[in-house]
C-alpha positions in Angstrom: 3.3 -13.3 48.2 -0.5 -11.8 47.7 -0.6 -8.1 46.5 -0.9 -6.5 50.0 2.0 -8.3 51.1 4.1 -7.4 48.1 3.5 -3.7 48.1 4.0 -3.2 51.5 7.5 -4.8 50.6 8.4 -2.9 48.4 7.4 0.4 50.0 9.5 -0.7 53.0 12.2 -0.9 50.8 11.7 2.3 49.1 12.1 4.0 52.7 14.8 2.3 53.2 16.6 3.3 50.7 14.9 7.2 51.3 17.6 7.4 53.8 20.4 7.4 51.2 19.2 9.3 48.4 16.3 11.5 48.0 13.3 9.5 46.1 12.1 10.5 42.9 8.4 9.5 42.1 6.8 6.1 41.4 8.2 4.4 38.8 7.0 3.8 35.7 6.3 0.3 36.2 7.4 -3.1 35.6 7.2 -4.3 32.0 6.7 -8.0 31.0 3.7 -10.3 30.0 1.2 -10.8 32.2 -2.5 -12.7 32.7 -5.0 -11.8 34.7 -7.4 -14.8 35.2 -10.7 -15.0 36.8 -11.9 -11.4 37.2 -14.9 -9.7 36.2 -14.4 -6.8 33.6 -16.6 -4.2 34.1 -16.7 -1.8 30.8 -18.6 1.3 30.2 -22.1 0.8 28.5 -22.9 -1.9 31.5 -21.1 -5.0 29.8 -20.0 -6.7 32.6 -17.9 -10.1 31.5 -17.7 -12.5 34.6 -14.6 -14.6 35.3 -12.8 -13.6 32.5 -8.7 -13.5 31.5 -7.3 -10.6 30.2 -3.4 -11.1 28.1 -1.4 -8.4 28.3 1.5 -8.2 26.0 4.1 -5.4 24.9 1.9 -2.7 26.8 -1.1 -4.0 24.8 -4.3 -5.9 25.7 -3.9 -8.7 23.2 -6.3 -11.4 24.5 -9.8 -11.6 26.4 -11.6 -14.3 27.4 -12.4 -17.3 29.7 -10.0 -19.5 27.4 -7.1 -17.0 27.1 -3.9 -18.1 28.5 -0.1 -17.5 28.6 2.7 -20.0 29.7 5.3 -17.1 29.5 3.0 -14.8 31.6 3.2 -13.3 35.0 0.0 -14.8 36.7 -2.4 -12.8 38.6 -5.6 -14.2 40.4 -8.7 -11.5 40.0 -10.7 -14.1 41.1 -13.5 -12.1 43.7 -12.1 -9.2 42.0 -13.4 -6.1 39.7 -11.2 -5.1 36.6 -12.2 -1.7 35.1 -11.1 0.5 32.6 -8.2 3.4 33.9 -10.5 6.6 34.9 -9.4 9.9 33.2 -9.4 13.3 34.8 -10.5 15.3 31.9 -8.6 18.6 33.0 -5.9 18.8 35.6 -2.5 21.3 35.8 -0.8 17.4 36.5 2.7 17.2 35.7 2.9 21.6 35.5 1.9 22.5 38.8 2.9 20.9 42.1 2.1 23.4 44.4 0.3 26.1 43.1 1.0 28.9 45.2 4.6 28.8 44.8 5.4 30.1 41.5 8.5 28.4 40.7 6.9 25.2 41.4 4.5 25.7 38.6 4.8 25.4 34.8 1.1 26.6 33.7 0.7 29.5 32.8 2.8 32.1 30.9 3.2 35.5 29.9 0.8 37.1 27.4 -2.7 36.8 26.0 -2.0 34.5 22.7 0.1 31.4 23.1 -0.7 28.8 20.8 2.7 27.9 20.5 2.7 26.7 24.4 2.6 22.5 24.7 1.6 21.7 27.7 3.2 18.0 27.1 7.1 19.4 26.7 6.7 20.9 29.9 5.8 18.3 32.7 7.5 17.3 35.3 7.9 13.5 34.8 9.2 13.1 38.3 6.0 15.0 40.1 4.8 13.0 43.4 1.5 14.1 41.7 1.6 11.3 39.1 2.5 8.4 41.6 -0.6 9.2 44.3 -2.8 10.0 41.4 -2.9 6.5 39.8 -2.4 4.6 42.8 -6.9 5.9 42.8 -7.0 4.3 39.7 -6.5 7.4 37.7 -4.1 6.2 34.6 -4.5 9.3 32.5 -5.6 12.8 32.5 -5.4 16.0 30.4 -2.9 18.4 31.5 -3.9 21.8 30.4 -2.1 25.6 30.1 -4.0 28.6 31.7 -3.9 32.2 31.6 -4.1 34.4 28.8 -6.6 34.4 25.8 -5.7 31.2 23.9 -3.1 29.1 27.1 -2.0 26.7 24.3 -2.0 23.2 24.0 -3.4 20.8 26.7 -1.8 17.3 26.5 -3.8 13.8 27.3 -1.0 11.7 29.3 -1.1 8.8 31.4 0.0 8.7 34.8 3.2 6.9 34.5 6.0 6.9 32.2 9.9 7.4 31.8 9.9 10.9 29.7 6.9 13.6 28.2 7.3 10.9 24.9 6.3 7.8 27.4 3.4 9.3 29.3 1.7 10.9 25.7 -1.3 9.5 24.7 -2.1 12.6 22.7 0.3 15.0 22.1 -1.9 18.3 21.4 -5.1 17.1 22.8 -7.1 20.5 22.3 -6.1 24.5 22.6 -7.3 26.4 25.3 -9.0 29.1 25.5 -10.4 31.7 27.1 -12.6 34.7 25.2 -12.5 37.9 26.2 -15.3 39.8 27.5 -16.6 36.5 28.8 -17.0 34.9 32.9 -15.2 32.5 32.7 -12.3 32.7 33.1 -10.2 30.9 35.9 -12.0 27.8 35.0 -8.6 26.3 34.5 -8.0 25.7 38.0 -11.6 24.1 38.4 -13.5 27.2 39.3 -17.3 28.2 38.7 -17.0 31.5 38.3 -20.0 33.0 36.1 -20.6 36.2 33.6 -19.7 39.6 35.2 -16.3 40.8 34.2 -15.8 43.4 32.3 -14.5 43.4 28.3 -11.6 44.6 27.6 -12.0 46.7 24.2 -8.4 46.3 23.3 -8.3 42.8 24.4 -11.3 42.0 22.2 -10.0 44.0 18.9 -6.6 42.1 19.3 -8.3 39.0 19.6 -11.1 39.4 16.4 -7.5 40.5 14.7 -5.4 37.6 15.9 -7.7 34.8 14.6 -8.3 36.9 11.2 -4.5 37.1 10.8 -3.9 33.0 11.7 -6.7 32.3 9.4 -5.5 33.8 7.0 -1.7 32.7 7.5 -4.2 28.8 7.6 -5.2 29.6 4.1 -2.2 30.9 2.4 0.0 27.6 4.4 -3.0 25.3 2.8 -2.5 27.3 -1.0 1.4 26.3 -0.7 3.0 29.4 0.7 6.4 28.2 2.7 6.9 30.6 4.8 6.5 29.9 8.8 5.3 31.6 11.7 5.5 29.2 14.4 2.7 30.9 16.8 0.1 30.7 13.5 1.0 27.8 12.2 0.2 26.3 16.1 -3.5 27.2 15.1 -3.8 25.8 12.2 -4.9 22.3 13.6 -8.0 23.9 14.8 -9.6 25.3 11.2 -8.7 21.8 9.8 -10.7 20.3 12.8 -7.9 17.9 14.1 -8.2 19.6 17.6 -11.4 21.4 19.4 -11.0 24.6 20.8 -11.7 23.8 24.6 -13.4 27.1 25.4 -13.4 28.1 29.1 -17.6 29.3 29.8 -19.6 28.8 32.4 -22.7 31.2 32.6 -25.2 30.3 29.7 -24.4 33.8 27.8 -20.6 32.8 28.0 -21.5 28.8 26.8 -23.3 30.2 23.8 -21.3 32.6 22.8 -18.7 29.5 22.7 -20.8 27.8 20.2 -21.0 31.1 18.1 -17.3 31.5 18.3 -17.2 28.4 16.9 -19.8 27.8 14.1 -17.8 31.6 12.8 -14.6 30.0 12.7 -15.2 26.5 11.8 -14.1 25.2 14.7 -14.9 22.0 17.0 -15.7 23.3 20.4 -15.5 21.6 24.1 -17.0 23.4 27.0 -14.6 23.6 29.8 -16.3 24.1 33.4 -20.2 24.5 32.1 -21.6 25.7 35.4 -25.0 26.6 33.4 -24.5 23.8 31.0 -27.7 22.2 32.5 -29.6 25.1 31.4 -28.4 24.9 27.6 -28.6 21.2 27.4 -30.8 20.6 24.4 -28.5 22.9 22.3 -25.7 21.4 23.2 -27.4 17.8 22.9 -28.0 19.1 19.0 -24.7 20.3 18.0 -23.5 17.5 19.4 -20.8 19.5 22.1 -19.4 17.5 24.9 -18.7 19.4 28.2 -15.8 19.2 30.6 -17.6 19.6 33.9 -15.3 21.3 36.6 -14.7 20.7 40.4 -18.1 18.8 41.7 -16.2 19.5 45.3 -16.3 23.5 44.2 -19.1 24.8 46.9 -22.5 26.2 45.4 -22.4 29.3 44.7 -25.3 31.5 46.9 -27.5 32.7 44.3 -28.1 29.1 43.0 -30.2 25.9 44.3 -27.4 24.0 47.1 -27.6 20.8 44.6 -27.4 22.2 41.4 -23.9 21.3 41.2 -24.5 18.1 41.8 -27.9 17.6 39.6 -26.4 18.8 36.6 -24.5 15.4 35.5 -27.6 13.7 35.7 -29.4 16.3 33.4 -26.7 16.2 31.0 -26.9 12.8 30.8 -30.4 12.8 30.3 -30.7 15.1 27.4 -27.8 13.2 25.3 -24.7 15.7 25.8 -21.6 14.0 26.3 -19.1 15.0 28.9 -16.4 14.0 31.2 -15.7 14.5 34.8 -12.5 16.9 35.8 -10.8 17.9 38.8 -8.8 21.2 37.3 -6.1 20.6 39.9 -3.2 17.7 40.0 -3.7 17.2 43.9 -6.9 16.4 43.4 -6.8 14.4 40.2 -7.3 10.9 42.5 -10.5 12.3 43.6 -12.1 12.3 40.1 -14.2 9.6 40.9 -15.8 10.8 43.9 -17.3 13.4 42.0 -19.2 11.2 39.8 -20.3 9.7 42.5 -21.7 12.9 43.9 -23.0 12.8 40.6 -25.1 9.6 41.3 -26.3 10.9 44.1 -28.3 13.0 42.8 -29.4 11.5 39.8 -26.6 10.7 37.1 -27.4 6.7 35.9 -24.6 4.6 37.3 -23.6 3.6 33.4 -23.1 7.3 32.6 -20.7 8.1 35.5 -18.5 5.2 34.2 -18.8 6.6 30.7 -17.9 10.3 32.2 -15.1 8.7 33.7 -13.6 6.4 30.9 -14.9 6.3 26.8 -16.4 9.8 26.7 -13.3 11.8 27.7 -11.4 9.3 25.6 -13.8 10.0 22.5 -13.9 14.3 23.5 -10.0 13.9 22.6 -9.7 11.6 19.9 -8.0 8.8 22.0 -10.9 6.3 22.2 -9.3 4.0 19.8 -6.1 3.7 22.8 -7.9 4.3 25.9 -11.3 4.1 27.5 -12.8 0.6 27.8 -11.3 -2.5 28.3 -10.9 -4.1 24.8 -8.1 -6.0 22.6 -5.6 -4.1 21.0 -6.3 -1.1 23.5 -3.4 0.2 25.5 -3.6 -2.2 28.7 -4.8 0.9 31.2 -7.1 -0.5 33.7 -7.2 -1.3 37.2 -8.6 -4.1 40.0 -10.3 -3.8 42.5 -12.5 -5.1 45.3 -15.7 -3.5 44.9 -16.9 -0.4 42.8 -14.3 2.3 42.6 -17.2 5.0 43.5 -17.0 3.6 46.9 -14.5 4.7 49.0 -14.9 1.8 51.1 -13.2 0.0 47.7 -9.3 -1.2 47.8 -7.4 -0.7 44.6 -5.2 -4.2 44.4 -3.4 -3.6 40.9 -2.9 -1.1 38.5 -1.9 -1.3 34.7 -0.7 1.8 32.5 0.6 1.0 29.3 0.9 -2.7 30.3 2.6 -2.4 33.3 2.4 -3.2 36.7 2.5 -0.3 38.7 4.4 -0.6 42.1 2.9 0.9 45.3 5.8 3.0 45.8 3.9 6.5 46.0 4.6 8.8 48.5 1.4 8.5 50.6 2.1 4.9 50.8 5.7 5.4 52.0 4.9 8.5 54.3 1.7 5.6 56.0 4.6 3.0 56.1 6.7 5.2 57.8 4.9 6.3 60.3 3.1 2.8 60.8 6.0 1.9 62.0 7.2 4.4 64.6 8.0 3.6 68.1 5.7 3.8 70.9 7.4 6.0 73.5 8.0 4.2 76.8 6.5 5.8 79.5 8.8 6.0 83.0 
């Protein structure tokens, strides 16, 4: 049975079954040994490795190679075929928010201006139709991210597919949020470009200047050997030890700089989230080394700018040495993350740095490059196969991998196409 023919199967059956029990969302895979043979791996950096087998064994990439093989394997044939690394979405409300104007049906954001405490990752929704039709694009992980307030808390990195919050975590706290006061940015969690403008709150900014003296200090006496907790400080203290970057929503240049000063005051390692200006800061941030999260490429221009600045900005990123990733800042739109790197290309981005936008670099901005990112052995086995380039939309996705497994086709746009596919042709008298 070739892979059309299976998935189409087993969505069949899935709607079958639909009429007995309501579905939850795709599952999280079949598990097993498996051996891709004959495909061409296409890895970020341009190495391209042409008719070559990939082993895949207890969720890991153990093997790669034209003489790699398996006896106990599943067999697949990538011959014709394109294997490349799982794409990540580099901030999305995947797994909190379903459908964001209905508030019960969204987990993101909570009450109050400092929540530090807040873990994304404890609050997804495992069984979200959101996961199942993200990765069926090729999408095998994103970062899930908290909004509103001053600090939103922690985002999460997770894959796409998994049993439970422990299964789908690639990294648990993968960088706070924030948002300072006084600034334009904010919004910028749900993939918005909005620029300087608003108004400081004085209160908002004493509390704040207050709030980060008080957790340093609570940092300081934790790191002298004092025992007792606070739970909401002690949820900062990853960020003056530098295990997590502060992922600081700015988009004007005024806002992006005063990031970086935020920053260099505290100690901290900073990640630009949206970056709408970015472009226009690009040698600073090329020299203190500070990747950018680039929101929405879909978002339309805003009037007072050039119509394909939006677009041109990947390309000068690229250009000037600053690393950054691609983002959606929505879960329904997580699949599309690789269409706007191809926009990207369109207007000047080098096809090797959309791949890199899309894969290593969002990997390295969050510390999971050693799991995720390029196809490699030892790596997690997230990648996917496909017919042509996946910046295409011409190109069919044939397989998908996510922690070693083989992701069924069983997502709900698949079932509602099957569905309907099949519905009878009225008879007319």
């Amino acid at each position: 049975m070739n892979r059309s023919t299976k998935q189409f199967a087993m969505a069949a059956a899935l709607l079958a079954l639909s009429s007995s029990r309501v579905l939850a969302q795709a599952s999280a895979g079949d598990d097993g040994t498996y051996f891709i043979k004959g495909g061409t791996i296409v890895n970020p950096g341009g190495q391209r490795l042409v008719n070559t087998n990939i082993l895949v064994r207890n969720n890991r990439i153990v093997e790669i190679g034209a003489s790699a093989s398996a006896s106990d394997a599943k067999v697949i044939d990538a011959t014709g075929k394109y294997i490349y690394p799982g794409m990540i979405d580099a901030n999305t409300g995947l797994g909190l928010q379903d459908i964001g104007s209905v508030q019960t049906m969204s987990l993101r954001s909570e009450l109050g201006d400092f929540n530090p405490h807040i873990r994304a990752l404890v609050g997804l929704n495992v069984e979200s139709e959101l996961l199942g039709v993200t990765r069926m694009n090729g999408v095998t992980t994103v970062v899930t991210s908290p909004a509103g307030g001053t600090i939103s808390g922690q985002a999460a990195m997770i894959n796409t597919a998994g049993w439970n919050w422990e299964d789908l975590s690639v990294v648990k706290s993968a960088g706070m949020m924030f948002t300072l006061p006084g600034g334009g940015g904010r919004g910028g969690g749900g993939g918005g470009r909005g620029r300087g403008g608003a108004t400081a709150n004085p209160n908002l900014v004493s509390d704040f200047a207050q709030f980060m003296a008080e957790s340093k200090a609570y940092d300081d006496a934790r790191t002298a050997g004092a025992t007792k907790l606070d739970l909401i400080y002690e949820a900062m203290r990853p960020l003056y030890h530098r295990d997590i970057p502060a992922i600081i929503n700015a988009n004007s240049q005024q806002d992006i700089l005063a990031a970086i000063a935020f920053g260099e005051k505290w100690n901290l390692r900073v990640v630009i989230q949206g970056g709408a200006d970015a472009w226009k800061v690009r040698k600073t941030l090329a020299d203190k080394k500070i990747p950018v999260i680039l929101s929405s490429l879909e978002a339309a221009p805003t009037d007072s700018v050039p119509y394909d600045e939006i677009y041109a900005q990947p390309g000068l990123l690229y250009d000037a040495g600053v690393k950054f990733a691609f983002s959606t800042g929505q879960g329904s739109n997580s699949r599309h993350v690789a269409f706007h790197a191809a926009l990207a290309t369109a207007y000047g981005l080098a096809p090797e740095g959309a791949l890199k936008a899309l894969t290593i670099w969002p990997a390295e901005i969050f510390g999971a490059e050693k799991e995720i990112g390029s196809i490699e052995k030892g790596k997690m086995a997230n990648f996917f196969i496909v017919t042509g380039d996946p910046l295409d939309l011409r190109t069919q996705v044939s397989y998908v991998f996510i922690k070693g497994r083989d992701m069924p086709f069983d997502d709900r746009q698949t079932r509602l196409y099957l569905k309907y596919k099949g519905r009878p042709v009225p008879i007319k008298p």
